[in-house]
C-alpha positions in Angstrom: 0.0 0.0 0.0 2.7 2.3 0.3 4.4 1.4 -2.4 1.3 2.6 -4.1 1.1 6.1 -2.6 4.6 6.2 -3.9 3.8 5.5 -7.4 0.5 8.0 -7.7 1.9 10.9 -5.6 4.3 13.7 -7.2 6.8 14.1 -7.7 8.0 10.5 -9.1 4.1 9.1 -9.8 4.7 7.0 -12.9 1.5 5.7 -12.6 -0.6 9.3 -11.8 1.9 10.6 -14.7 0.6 7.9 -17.4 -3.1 7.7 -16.7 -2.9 11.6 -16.9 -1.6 11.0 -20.3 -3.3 7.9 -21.8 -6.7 10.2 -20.8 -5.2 13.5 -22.1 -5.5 15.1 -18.3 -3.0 18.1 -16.9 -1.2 16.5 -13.8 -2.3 19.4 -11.8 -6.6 17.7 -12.6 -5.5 14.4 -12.3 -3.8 15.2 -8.8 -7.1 16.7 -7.4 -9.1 13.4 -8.5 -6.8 11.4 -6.7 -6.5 13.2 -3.9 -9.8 11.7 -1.8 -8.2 7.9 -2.6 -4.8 8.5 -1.4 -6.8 10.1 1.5 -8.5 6.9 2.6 -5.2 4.9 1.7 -3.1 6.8 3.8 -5.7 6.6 6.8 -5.8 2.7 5.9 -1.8 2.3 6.2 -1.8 4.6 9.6 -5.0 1.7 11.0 -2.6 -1.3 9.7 0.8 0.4 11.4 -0.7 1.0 14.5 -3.1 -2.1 14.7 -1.4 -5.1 13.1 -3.8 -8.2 14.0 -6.5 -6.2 11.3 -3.7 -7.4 8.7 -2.5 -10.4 10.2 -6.2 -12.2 11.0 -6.3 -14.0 8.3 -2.8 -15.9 8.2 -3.6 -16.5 12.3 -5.9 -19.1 10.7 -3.1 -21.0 8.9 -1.2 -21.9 11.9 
């Protein structure tokens, strides 16, 4: 998940950088639509950090 930030946020974004151009968008549009998503993602990666057993629930059930 952060490595997902990484690649839609400025200033490397390859992925915000070619979805802007595939869909003939200025950077400075296709940052304000993102901004909401990276929003929740953040707010998802700051639960995970700070509560680990949300993540890890499901592989408990391997053991």
């Amino acid at each position: 998940m952060c490595l997902a930030v990484g690649m839609i946020t400025p200033p490397y974004g390859l992925c915000m950088l070619l979805a802007s151009s595939i869909a003939k968008l200025s950077v400075s549009k296709s940052i304000v639509a993102l901004l909401p998503y990276v929003a929740v993602i953040l707010v998802t990666i700051i639960i995970v950090a700070f509560l680990p057993e949300i993540a890890l629930w499901l592989p408990s059930f391997i053991e």
